[in-house]
C-alpha positions in Angstrom: 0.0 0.0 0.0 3.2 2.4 0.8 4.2 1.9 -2.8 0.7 2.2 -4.8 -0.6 5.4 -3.4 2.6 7.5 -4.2 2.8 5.6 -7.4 -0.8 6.8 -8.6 -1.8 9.7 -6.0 -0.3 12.6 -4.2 -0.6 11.2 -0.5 2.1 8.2 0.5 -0.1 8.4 4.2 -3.3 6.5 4.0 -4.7 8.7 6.7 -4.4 11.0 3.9 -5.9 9.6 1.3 -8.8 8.6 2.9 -9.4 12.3 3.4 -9.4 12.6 -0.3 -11.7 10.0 -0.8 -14.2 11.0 1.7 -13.9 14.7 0.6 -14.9 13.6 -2.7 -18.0 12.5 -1.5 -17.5 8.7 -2.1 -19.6 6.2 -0.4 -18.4 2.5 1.6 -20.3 -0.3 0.7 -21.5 -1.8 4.2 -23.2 -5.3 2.5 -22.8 -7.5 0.1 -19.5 -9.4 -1.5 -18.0 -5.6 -1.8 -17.9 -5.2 1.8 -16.2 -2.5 3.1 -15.2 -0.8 -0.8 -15.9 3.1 -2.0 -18.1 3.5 -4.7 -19.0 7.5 -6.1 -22.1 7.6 -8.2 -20.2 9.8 -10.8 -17.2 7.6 -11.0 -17.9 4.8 -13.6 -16.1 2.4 -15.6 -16.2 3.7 -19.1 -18.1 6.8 -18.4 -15.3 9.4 -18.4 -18.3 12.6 -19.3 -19.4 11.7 -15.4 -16.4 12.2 -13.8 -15.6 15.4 -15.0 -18.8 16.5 -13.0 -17.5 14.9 -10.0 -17.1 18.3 -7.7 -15.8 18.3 -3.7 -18.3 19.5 -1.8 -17.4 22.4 0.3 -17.6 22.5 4.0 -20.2 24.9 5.9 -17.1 27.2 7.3 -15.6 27.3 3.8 -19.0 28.2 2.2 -20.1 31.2 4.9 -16.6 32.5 4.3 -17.3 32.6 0.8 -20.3 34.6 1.6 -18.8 36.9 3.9 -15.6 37.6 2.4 -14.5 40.3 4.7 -15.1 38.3 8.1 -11.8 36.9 9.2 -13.4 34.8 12.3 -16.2 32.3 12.9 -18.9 32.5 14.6 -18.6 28.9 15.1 -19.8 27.6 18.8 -17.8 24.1 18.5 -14.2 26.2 18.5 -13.7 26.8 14.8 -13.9 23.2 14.2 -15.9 22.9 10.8 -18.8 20.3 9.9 -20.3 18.8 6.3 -23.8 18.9 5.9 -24.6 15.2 5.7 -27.5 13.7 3.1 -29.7 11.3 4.0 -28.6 7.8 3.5 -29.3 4.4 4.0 -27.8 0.8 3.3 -31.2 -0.2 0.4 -29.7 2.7 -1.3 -26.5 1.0 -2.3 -25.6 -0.3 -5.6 -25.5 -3.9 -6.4 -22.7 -3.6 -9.3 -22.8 -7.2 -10.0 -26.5 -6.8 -10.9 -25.6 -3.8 -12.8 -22.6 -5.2 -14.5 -25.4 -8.2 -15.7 -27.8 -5.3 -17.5 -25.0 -3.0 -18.7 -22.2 -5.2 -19.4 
């Protein structure tokens, strides 16, 4: 693992990377044969015109900031610390890609 992420991404830390990945807005799979992989609903074999919409979400300090350009300091109760606004989600949402692979192949 010290060898392929520095080989095919920026981060050599995995700590790291999985920032990236999360950031990204990419999603573990928590059933299934795929246990425990990340799947991104805009990152597709073959479908290159998707991932060029892929965009990382900004976080709520980042987006007030952008709103308030001249405050230097936020308002934030929790000590500056900032949070994601989290969508809904739940495991009968997840893909089955071997049922999709079967339909699309």
């Amino acid at each position: 693992l010290q060898q392929t992420l520095p080989q095919y991404f920026m981060h050599s830390k995995f700590t790291s990377f999985m920032r990236q990945v999360n950031g990204w807005g990419f999603k573990r799979l928590t059933q299934g044969p795929d246990k425990g992989c990340y799947y991104h609903q805009k990152f597709l074999r073959g479908r290159y015109d998707l991932a060029k919409l892929m965009v990382r979400p900004q976080t709520t300090e980042k987006q007030q900031q952008q709103q308030r350009p001249n405050s230097s300091s936020s308002s934030d109760s929790s000590g500056g610390a900032s949070s994601l606004k989290l969508k809904a989600y739940s495991i009968e949402n997840e893909p089955n890609f071997y049922e999709i692979s079967e339909q699309f192949p």
